[in-house]
C-alpha positions in Angstrom: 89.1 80.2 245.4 86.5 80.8 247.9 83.0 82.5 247.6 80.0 82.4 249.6 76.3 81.7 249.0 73.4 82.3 251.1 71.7 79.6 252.9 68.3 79.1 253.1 67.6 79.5 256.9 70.4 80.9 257.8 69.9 84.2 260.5 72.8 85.5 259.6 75.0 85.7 256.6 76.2 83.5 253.9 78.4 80.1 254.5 81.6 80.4 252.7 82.1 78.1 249.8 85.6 76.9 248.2 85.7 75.8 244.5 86.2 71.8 243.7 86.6 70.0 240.4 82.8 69.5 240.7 81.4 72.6 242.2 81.5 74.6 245.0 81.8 73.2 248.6 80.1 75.0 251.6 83.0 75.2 254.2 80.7 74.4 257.3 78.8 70.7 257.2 77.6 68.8 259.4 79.6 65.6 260.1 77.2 62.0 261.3 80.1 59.8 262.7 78.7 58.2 265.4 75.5 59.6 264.5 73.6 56.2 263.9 69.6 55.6 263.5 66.7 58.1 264.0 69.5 60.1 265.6 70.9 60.4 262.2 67.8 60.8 260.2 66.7 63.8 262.8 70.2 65.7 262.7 70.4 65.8 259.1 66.6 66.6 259.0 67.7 69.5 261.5 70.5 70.5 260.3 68.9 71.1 256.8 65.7 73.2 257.8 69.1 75.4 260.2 70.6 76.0 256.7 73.2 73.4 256.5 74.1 72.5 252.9 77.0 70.4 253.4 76.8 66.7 254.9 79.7 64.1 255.7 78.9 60.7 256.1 80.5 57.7 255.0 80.2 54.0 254.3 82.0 52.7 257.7 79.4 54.8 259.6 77.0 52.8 258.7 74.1 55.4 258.3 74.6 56.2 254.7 70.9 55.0 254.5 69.3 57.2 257.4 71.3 60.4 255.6 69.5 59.3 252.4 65.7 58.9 254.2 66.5 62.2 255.5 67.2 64.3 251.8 65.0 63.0 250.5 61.9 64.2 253.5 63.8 67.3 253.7 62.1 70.1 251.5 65.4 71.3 250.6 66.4 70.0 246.6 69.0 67.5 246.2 71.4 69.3 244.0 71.5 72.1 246.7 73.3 69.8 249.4 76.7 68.9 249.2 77.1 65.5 250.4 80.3 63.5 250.7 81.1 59.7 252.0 83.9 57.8 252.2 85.4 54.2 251.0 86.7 51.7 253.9 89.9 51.3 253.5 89.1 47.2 253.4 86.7 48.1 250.7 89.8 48.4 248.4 89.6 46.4 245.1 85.7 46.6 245.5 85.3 50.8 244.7 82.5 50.1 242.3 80.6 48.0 244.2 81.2 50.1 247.3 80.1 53.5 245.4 77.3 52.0 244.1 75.8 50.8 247.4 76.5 54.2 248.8 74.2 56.1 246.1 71.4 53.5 247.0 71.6 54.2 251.1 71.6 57.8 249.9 69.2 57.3 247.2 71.0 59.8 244.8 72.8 59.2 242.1 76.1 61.2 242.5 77.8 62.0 245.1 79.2 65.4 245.7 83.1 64.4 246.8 84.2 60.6 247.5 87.1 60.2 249.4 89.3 57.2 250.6 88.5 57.2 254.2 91.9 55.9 255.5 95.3 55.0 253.1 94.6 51.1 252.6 97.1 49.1 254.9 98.8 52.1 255.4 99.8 52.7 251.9 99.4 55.6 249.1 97.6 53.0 247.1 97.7 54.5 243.4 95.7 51.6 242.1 92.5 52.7 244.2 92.8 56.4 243.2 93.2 55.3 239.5 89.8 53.6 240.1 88.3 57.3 242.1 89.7 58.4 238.7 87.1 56.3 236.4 84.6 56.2 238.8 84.7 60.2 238.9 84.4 60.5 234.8 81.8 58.2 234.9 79.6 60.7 236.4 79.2 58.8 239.6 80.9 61.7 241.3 81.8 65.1 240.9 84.8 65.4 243.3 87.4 63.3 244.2 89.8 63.5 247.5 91.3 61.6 250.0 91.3 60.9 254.5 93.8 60.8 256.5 96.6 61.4 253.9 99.5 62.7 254.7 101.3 65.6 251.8 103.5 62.8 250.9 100.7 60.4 250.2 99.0 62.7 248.3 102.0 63.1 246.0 102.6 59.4 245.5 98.9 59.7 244.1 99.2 62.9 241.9 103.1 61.7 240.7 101.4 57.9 239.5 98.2 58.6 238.4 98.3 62.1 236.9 95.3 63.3 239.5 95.6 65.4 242.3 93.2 65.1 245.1 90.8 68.0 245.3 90.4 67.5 249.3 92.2 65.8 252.1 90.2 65.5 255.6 92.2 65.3 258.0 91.9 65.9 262.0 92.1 69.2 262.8 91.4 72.1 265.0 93.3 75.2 266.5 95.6 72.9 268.5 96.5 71.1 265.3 97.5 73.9 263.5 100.6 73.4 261.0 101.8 76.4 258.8 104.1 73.3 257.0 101.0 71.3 256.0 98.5 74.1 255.6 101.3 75.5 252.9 101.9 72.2 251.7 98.4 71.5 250.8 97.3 75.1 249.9 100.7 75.0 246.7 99.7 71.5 245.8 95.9 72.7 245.1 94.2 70.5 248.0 91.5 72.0 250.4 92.2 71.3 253.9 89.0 69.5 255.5 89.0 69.3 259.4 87.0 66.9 261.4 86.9 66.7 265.5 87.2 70.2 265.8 86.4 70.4 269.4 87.5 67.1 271.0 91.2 68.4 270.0 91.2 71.5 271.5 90.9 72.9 274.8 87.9 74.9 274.9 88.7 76.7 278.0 92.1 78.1 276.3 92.4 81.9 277.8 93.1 82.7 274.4 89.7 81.3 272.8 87.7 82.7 276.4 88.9 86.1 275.1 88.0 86.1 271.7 84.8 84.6 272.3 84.0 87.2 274.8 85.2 90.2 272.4 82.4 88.5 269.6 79.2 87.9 272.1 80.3 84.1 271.6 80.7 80.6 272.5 84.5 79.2 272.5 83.6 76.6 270.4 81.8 78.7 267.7 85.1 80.8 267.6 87.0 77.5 266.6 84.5 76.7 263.7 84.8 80.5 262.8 88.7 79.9 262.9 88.4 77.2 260.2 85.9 79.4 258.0 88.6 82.6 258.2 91.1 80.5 257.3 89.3 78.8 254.4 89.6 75.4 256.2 86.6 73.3 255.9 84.9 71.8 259.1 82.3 69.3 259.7 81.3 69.8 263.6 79.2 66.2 264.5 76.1 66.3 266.8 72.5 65.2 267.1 71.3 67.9 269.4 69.0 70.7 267.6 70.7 73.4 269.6 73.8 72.4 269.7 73.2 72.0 265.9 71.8 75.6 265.1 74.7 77.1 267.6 77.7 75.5 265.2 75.6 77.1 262.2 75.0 80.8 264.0 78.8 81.5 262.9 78.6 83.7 260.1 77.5 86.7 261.5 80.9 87.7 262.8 84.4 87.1 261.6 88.1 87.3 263.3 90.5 89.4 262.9 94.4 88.9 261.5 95.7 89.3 265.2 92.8 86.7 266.7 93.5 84.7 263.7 96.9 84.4 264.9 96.5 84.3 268.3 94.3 81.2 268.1 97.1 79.4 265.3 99.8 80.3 268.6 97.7 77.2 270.1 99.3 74.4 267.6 102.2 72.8 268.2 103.6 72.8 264.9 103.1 76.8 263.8 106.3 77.0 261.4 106.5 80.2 260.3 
């Protein structure tokens, strides 16, 4: 189910929100990898006085602590930002210890959504999830999910260990678009999470020049406002303010079912 709240900041309307198992998750973020040092402490810092309420980070980023520094400077209250991070795929067999280091870099105690960042050696790996499992009613997170997981992977999960992911983050952008997996996902209750939205597509399509010109915008801000129409999540990455606040300025327009499917004619794998 999605929703929308308003966001404190925002210039224009409200980010759209999907329901997890542990609350509601703002379908725009902003994603820190290879955001490392001060350069991650000031784009979270920027990002939340823009409006942002939704942050990605993860353990093999290696900023987990500079994410922390910068909730808890920011005026904004800690149980109005979604924040999500991620356990190594090495880190398998050590999920406690690996969590618990997490909520000290981030100096909370909960996390919003954990996910396994990549399937360990390639594998499903049931006996990790069972652990996301405990680790989840323990109160040490609210929401559970999974990276880089393909539908079958998820299943092997949900079929051995009773639990269905409530995300999987996968790459994804208009030139990624597949009707199989985005119907896959959607029946098995998973939200689709998208990361490298613009390094996968080509931003001078004719297709996106159009659309952006019809809306007053940028080609890349129709991408993110692809995602949001769709009820994809995204997490665009940067560390410059502007480039920041222009990924946020999306919700004052929306696209239409013909641009929506215009811009899905760009994957490769459509289906129908």
């Amino acid at each position: 189910m999605t929703s929308t709240t308003s966001s404190p900041g925002a210039s224009a309307g409200p980010v759209p929100t999907v329901d997890l198992p542990g609350g509601a998750m703002p379908l725009l973020g902003l994603g820190t990898w290879q955001s490392e040092g001060d350069d991650a402490y000031r784009a979270v810092r920027n990002a939340l006085d823009v409006g942002y309420r939704h942050v990605d980070t993860a353990t093999g980023y290696g900023n987990e602590a500079q994410v922390g520094r910068a909730l808890a400077d920011s005026s904004v209250d800690r149980a109005d930002v979604f924040v999500t991070t991620k356990l190594p795929p090495d880190a398998a067999g050590r999920e406690r210890e690996t969590l618990e280091a997490s909520l000290r870099g981030l100096g909370t105690d909960h996390v919003d959504l954990w996910l396994i960042h990549w399937p360990p050696s390639g594998e499903a790996s049931p006996w990790v999830w069972e652990r996301f499992v405990e680790l989840r009613d323990e109160g040490k997170v609210r929401s559970i999910g999974v990276s880089n997981y393909s539908v079958e992977q998820v299943d092997v999960l949900s079929e051995q260990v009773g639990e269905t992911p409530a995300v999987d983050q996968i790459p994804w952008s208009p030139a990624d678009y597949d009707h199989r997996v985005v119907h896959e996902l959607a029946q098995r209750g998973v939200v689709l999470e998208g990361y490298s939205p613009f390094k996968r597509t080509d931003l001078d399509a004719a297709v996106l020049a159009e659309v952006a010109a019809t809306h007053g915008v940028t080609p890349a801000q129709v991408v993110l406002r692809w995602h949001l129409d769709h009820g994809f999540v995204v997490i665009p990455k940067s560390v410059t303010p502007e480039r920041i606040e222009a990924n946020f300025a999306v919700t004052g327009f929306s696209l239409s079912a013909d641009e929506l499917e215009a811009i899905d004619a760009l994957g490769h794998r459509r289906g129908a």
